[in-house]
N, C-alpha and C positions, 0 to 999 in steps of 0.2 A: 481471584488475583492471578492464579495460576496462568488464565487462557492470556489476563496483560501479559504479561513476561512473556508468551509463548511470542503473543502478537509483537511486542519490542524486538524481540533477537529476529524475527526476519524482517521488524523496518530496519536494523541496523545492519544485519545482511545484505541486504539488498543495497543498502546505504555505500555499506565496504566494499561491496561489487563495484558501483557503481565510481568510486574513488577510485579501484583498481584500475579499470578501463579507461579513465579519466589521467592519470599519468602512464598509460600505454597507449596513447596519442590517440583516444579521442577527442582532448582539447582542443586538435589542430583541426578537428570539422565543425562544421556548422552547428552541429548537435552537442559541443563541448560544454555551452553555457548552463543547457538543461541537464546534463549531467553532473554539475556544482549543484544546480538548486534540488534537483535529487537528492544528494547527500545531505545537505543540510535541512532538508523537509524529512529525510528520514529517522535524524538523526532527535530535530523538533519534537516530532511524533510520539517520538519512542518516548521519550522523555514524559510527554503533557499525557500518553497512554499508561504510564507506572505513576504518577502524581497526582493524577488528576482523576478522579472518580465522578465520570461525564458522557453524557451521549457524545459529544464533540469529537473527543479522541478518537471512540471508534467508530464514528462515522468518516475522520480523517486518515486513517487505517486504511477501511474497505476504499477508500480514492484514492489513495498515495497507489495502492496496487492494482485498483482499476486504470489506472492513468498512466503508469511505467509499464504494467504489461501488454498493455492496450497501444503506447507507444513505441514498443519495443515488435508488437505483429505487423504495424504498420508501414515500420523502417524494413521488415523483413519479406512484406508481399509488393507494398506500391511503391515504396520508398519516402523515405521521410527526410526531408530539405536535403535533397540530394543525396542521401543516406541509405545505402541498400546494405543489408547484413542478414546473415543465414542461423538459421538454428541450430549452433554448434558450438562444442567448447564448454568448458566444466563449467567459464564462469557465466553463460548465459545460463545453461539450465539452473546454476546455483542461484541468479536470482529469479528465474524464472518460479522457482519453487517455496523461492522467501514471498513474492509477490501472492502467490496461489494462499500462501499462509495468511498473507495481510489481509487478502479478499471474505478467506473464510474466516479468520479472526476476527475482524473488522462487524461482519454479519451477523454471526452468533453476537457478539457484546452487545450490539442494536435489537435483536431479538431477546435477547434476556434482559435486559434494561428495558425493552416496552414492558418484557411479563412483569416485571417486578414492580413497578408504577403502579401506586395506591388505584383501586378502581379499573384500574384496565384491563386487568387479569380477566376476570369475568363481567366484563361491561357487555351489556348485549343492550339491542337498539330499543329503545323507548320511544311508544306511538301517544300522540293527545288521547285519552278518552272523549 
C-alpha cells in the first residue's frame, strides 16, 4: 500500500503542477486544454490507485507519466502545437520528478501484481510429451 500513496502524491503533484501553470497563462495556448485534462486524469488516477486493488491503476500510473513527460520533451526539443518551452523552473522539474515517480511506481505495481498471480510466480513453459 505504501508504494500506492507514494504513486498518488506524485499523480497529484504533478496534477497541482499542472493546475499551477494552467492559471499562469498556459490556458491562453494551444496546449491549455491538455493541461485541464492532465489534472483531472491525475487527480482520477490517484484516486482509482488508493481504492482500487488492480492492474488498471498502475498501469494507468506508468501512462499518465509516460505521456506528460513524453509530452512535455516534445514541447521542449520539436515543439508541441506551436509550443516551445525549456527545462527550467522549480515547477518543471517539480513535475518532471512526480512523473519519473509515476513511471517507476506505475512499473514496480505491474511487476509485483504479475509476481503475486496464483501460478505465474514459477510458471515455466510446458512442452507436449
Amino acid at each position: 500500500m505504501r508504494l500506492r500513496i507514494v504513486g498518488a502524491v506524485a499523480l497529484v503533484v504533478s496534477a497541482a503542477v499542472h493546475l499551477y501553470l494552467w492559471f499562469d497563462g498556459v490556458r491562453h495556448q494551444s496546449v491549455g486544454p491538455m493541461f485541464l485534462v492532465n489534472v483531472v486524469a491525475g487527480v482520477v488516477i490517484a484516486v482509482l490507485l488508493l481504492r482500487w486493488e488492480h492492474w488498471v491503476p498502475a498501469f494507468l500510473t506508468l501512462g499518465f507519466g509516460l505521456a506528460t513527460l513524453g509530452a512535455f520533451t516534445i514541447a521542449s526539443t520539436v515543439g508541441l502545437l506551436g509550443v516551445h518551452t525549456v527545462w527550467a523552473g522549480g515547477s518543471v522539474w517539480t513535475a518532471a520528478a512526480a512523473e519519473v515517480v509515476c513511471i517507476v511506481v506505475g512499473a514496480a505495481l505491474l511487476v509485483q501484481g504479475r509476481a503475486s498471480l496464483p501460478g505465474m510466480a514459477h510458471q515455466h513453459s510446458r512442452h507436449a510429451a
